[in-house]
TIFI-964303 format. One record per residue: x, y, z of N, C-alpha, C, O in turn; residue number from 0. Coordinates in steps of 0.1 Angstrom, whole numbers. Example, Ala and Ser with C-alpha at 12.3 -4.5 7.8 and 13.67 -1.06 7.14 Angstrom:
(r (132,-57,78),(123,-45,78),(132,-33,78),(142,-33,85),0) (r (128,-22,71),(137,-11,71),(129,0,79),(134,11,80),1) 
//
This chain:
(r (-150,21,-42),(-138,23,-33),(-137,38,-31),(-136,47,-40),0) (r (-138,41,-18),(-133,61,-12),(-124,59,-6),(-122,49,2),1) (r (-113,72,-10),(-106,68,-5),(-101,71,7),(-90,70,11),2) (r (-113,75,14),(-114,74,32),(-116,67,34),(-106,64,41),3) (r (-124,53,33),(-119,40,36),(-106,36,30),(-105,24,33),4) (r (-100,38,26),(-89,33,20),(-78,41,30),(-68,35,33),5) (r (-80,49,34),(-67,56,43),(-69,50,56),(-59,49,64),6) (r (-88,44,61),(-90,42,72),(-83,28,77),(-81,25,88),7) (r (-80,20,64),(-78,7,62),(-64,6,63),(-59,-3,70),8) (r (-58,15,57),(-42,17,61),(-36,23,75),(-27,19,82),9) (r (-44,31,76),(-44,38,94),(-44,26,107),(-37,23,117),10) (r (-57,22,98),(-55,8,108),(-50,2,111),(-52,-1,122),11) (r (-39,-4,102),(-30,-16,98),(-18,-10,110),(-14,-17,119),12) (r (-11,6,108),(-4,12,118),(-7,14,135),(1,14,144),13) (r (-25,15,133),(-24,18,143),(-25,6,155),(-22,5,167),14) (r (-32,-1,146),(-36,-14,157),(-24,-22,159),(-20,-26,169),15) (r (-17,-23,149),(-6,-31,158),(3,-22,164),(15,-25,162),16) (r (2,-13,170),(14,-6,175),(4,-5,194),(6,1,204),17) (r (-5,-12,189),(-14,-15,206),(-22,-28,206),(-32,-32,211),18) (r (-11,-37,194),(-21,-48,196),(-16,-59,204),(-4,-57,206),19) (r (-22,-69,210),(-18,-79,221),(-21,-92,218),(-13,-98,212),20) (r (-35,-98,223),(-37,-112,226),(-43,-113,211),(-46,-124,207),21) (r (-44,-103,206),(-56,-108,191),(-48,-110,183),(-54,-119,176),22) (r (-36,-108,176),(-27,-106,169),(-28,-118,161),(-25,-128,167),23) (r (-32,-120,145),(-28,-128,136),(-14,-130,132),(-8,-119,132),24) (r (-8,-141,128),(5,-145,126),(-1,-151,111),(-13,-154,107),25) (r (13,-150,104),(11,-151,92),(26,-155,85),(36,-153,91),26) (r (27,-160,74),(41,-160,67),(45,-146,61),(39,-140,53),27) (r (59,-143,67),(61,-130,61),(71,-132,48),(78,-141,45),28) (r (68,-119,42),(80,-119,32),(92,-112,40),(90,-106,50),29) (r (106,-116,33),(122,-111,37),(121,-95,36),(119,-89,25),30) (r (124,-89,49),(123,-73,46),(135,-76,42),(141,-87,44),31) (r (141,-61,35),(145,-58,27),(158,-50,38),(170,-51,35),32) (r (153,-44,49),(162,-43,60),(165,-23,53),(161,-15,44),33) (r (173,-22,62),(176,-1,63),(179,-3,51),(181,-14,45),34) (r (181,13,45),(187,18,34),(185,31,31),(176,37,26),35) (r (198,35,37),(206,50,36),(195,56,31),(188,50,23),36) (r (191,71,35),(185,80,27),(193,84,8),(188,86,-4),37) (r (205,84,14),(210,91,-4),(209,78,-12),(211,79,-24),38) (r (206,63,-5),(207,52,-15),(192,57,-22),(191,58,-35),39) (r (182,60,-15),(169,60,-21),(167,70,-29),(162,68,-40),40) (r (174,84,-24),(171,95,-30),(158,103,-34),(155,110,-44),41) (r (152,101,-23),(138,104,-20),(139,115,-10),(149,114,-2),42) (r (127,131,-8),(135,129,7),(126,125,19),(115,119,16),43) (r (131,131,36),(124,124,46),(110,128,39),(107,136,30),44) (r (100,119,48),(88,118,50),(80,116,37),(83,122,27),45) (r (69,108,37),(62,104,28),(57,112,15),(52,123,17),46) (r (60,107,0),(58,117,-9),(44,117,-12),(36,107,-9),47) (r (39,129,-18),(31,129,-26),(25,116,-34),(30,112,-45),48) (r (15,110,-29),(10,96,-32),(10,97,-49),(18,90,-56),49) (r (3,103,-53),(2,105,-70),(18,103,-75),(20,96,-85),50) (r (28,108,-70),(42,109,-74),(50,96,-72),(60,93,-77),51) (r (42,88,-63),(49,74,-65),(45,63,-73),(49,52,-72),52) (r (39,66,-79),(32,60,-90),(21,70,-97),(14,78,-91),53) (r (22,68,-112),(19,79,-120),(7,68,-122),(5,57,-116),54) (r (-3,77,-135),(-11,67,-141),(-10,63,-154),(-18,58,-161),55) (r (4,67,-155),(5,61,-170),(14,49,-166),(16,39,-173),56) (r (21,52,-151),(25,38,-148),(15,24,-148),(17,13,-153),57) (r (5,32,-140),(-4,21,-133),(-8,12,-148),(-8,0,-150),58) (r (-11,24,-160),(-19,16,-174),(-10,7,-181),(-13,-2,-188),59) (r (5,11,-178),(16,-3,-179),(13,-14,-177),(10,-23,-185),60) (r (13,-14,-162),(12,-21,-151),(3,-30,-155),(8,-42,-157),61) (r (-13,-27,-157),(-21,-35,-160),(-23,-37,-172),(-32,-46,-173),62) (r (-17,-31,-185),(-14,-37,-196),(-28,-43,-202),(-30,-53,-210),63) (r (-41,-30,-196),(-52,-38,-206),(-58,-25,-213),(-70,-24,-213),64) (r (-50,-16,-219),(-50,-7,-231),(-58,6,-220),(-54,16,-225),65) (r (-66,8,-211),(-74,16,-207),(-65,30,-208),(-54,28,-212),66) (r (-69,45,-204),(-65,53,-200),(-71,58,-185),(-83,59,-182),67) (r (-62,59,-178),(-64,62,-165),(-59,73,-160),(-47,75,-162),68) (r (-70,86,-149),(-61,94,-145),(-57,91,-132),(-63,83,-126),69) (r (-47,98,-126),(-47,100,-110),(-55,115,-104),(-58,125,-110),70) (r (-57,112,-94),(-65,123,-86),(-57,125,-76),(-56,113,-73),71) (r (-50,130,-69),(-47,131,-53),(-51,140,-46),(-50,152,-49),72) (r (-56,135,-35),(-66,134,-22),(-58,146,-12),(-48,152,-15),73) (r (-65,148,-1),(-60,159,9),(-53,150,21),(-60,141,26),74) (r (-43,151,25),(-36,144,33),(-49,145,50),(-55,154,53),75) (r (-49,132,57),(-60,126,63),(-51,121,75),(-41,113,73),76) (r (-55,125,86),(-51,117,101),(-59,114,109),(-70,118,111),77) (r (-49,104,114),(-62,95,125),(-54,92,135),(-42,95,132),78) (r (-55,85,148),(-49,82,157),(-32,86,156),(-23,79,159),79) (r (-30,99,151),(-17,102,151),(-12,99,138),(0,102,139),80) (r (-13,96,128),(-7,88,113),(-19,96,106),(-31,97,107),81) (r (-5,102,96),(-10,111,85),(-9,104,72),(3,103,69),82) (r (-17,99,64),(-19,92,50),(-20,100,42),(-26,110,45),83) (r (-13,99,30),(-18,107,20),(-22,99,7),(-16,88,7),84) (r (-26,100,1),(-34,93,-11),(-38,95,-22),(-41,107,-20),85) (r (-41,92,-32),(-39,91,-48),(-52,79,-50),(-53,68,-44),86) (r (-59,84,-59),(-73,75,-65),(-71,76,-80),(-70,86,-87),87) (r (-70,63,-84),(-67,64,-99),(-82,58,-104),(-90,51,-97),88) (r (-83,63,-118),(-95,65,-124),(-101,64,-136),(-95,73,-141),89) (r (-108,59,-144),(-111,62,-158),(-114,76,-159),(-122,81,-151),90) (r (-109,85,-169),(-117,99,-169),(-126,95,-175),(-127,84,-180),91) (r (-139,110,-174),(-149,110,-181),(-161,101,-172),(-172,105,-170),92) (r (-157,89,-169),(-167,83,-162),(-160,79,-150),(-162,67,-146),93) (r (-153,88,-143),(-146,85,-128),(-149,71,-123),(-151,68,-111),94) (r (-148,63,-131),(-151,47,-122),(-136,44,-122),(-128,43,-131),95) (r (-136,40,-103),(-123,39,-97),(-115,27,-101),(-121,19,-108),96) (r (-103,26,-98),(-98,11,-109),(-88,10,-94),(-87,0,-86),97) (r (-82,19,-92),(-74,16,-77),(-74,26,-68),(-81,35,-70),98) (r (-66,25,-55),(-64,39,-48),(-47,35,-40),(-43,24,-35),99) (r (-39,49,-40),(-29,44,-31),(-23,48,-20),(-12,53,-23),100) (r (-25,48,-3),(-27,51,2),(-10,50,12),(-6,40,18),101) (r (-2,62,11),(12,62,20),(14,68,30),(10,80,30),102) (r (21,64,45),(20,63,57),(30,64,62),(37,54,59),103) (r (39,75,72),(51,73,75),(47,65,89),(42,73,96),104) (r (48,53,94),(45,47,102),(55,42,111),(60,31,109),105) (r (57,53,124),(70,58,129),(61,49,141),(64,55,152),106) (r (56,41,144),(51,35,158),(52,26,158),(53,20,168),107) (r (51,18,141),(60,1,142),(73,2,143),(79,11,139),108) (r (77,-7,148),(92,-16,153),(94,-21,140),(106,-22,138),109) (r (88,-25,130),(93,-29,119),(82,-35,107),(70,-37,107),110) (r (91,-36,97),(79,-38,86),(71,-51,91),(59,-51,93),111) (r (77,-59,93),(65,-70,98),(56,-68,106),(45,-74,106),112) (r (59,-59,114),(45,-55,121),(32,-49,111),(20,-51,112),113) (r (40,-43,103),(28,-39,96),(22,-49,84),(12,-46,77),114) (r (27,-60,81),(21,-70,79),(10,-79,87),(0,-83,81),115) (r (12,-81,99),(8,-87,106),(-7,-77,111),(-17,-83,116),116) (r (-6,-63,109),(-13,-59,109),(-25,-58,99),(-36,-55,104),117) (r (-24,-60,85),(-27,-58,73),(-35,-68,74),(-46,-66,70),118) (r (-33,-81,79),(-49,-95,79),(-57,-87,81),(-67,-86,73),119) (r (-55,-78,96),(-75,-74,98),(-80,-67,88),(-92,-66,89),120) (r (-77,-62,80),(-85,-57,70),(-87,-69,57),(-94,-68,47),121) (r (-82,-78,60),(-82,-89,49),(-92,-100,52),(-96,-104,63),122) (r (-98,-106,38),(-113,-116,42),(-108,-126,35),(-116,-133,29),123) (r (-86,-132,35),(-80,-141,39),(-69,-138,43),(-65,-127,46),124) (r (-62,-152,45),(-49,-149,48),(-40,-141,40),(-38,-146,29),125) (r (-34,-129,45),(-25,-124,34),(-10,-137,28),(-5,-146,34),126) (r (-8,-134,19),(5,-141,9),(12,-132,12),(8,-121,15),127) (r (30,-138,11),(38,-134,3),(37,-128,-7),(31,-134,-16),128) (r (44,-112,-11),(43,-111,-27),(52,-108,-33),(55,-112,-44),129) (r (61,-98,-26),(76,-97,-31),(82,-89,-14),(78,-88,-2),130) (r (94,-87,-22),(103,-85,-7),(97,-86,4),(95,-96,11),131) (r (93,-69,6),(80,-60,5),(73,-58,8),(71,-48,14),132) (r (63,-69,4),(49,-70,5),(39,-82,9),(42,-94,12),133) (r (24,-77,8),(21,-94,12),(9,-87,3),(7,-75,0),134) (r (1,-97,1),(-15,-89,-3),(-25,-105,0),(-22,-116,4),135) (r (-39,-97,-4),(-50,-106,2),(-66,-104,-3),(-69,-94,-10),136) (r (-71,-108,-2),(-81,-102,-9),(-90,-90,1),(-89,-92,13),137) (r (-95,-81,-2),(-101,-71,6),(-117,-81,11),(-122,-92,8),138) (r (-121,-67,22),(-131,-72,25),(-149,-71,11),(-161,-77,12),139) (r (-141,-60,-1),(-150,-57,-8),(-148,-66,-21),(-151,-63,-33),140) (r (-145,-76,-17),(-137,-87,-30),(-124,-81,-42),(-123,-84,-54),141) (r (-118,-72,-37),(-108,-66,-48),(-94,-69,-40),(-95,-74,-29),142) (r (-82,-66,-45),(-70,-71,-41),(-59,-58,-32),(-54,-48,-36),143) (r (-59,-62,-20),(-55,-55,-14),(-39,-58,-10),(-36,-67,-3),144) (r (-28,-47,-15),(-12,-47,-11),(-8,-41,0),(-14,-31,2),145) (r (1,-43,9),(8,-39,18),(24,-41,12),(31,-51,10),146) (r (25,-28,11),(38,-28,14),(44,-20,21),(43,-9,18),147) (r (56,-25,36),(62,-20,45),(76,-24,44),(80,-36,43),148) (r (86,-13,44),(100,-13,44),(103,-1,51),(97,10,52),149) (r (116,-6,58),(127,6,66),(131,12,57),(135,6,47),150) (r (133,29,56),(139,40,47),(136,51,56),(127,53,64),151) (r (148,58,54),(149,69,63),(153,64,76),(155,73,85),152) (r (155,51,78),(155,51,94),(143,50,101),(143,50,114),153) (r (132,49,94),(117,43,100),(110,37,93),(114,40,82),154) (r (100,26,92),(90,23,88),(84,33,80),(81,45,83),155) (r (82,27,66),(69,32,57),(60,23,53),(64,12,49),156) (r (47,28,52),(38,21,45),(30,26,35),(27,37,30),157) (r (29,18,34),(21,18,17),(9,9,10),(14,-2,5),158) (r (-6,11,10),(-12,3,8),(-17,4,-10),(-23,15,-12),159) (r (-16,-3,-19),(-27,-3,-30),(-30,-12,-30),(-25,-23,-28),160) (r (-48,-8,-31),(-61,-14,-36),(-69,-13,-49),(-71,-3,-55),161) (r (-71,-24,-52),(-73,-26,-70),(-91,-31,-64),(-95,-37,-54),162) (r (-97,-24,-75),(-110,-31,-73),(-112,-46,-80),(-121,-54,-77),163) (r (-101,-49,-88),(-103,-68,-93),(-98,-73,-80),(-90,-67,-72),164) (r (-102,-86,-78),(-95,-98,-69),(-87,-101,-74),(-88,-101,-86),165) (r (-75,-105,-68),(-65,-113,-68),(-65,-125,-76),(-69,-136,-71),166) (r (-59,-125,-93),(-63,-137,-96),(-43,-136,-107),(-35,-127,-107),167) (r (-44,-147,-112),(-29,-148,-119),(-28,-143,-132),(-17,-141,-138),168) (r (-40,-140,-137),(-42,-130,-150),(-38,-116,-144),(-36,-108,-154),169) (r (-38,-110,-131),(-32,-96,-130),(-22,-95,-120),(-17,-84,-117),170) (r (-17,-108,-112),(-6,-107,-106),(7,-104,-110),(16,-103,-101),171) (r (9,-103,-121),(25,-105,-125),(22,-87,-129),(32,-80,-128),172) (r (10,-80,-132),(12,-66,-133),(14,-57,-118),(20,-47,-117),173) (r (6,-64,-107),(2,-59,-96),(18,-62,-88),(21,-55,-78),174) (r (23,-69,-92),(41,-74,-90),(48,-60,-94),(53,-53,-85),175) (r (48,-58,-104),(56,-47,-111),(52,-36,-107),(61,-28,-105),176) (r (39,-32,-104),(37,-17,-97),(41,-14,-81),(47,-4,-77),177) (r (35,-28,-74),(44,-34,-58),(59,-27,-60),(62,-16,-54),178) (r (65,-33,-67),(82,-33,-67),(84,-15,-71),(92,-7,-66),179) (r (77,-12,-79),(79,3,-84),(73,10,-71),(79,21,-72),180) (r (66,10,-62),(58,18,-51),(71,14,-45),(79,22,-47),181) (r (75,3,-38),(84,3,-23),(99,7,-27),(107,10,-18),182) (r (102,6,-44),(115,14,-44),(118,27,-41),(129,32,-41),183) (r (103,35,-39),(100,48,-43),(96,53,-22),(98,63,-16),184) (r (92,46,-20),(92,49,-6),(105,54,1),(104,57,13),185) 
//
């Protein structure tokens, strides 16, 4: 996992649907979550520091399989207008990647569903429901790929993490709790 593909995969998801037309996959969405005041969040405007919305002692919660993991964060990366910034989490010592997390202020969707609907094309199935939030799916590199898109600030944000395991029920209920911890923080 680099996490230039990983920013290109999220760029994507913004940029194609904000010019997409007859190709457009439909899918079941989850219930956005709808506005919420800047002082309810207490964040401020524009996308934080990707490492800062999730730590890596969160993430080793999260996945609850004893490892130590660090974060790395990346040099903020644009593409068709949409600036990503991103966080690669890691085993030290032998940098083998375990996730990456890639955030997006994505001011050209009309709403978070768009950027769901966007999120299939990078998917090799149909994305699910996963919380409010979110949807995920499996990637095209067989590991589990999250979208999560919510109104704050008064615009669209997005937010992708990618885990190199697939999507299975032995790590959804961790991949649940980090989801919910990333979109409250957006």
């Amino acid at each position: 996992m680099r996490l230039s593909g990983r920013f290109c995969a999220a760029a994507l998801v913004v940029v194609a649907v904000a010019g997409c037309g007859a190709n457009s996959t439909t899918m079941a969405l989850p219930r956005s979550s709808g506005a919420v005041a800047p002082e309810e969040l207490g964040a401020p405007d524009g996308p934080e520091v990707a490492c800062s919305l999730l730590g890596a002692d969160e993430l080793q919660r999260g996945l609850s399989d004893g490892a130590v993991y660090e974060s790395v964060e990346q040099p903020p990366q644009s593409m068709g207008g949409v600036t990503g910034h991103g966080c690669e989490y890691r085993r030290p010592g032998t940098h083998e990647e375990v996730a990456a997390l890639v955030v997006l202020d994505a001011t050209v969707l009309a709403s978070p569903e768009d950027a769901f609907t966007g999120a299939a094309r990078s998917c090799s199935d149909e994305p699910k429901p996963f919380t409010d939030d979110a949807v995920y799916c499996t990637s095209a590199r067989g590991g589990t790929t999250i979208t999560i898109a919510k109104r704050s600030h008064g615009k669209v944000r997005v937010a992708q993490l990618a885990f190199v395991r697939g999507p299975s029920d032995a790590f959804l209920d961790g991949y649940s709790s980090l989801t919910k911890t990333v979109a409250g923080r957006l």
